[in-house]
N, C-alpha and C positions, 0 to 999 in steps of 0.2 A: 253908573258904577256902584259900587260899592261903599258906602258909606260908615265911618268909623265907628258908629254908635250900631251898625249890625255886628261888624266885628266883636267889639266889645260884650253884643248880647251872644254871641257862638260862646264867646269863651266861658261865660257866667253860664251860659245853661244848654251845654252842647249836645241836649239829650231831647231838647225840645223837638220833634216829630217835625211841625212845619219850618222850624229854622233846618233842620238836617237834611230838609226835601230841598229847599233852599236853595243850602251850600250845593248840594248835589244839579241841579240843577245851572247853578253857576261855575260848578265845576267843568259841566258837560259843555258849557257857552265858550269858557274859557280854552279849553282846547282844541275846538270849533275855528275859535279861531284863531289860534296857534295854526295848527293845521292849515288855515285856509291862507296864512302869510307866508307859510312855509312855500307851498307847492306853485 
């Protein structure tokens, strides 16, 4: 999961390139599997 100390670094420096590939990428996990408990 996701760990408090990543959050905390999105929120300080949410411009950072690989934090933002990151979130984006745990975005896409997260609704994956949403999705996939949905159907």
């Amino acid at each position: 999961g996701v760990s408090e100390g990543q959050v905390q670094l999105w929120k300080l420096n949410p411009d950072n390139q690989q934090i933002v590939a990151m979130r984006k990428e745990f975005v896409v996990a997260l609704t994956a599997a949403c999705n996939a408990g949905r159907s």
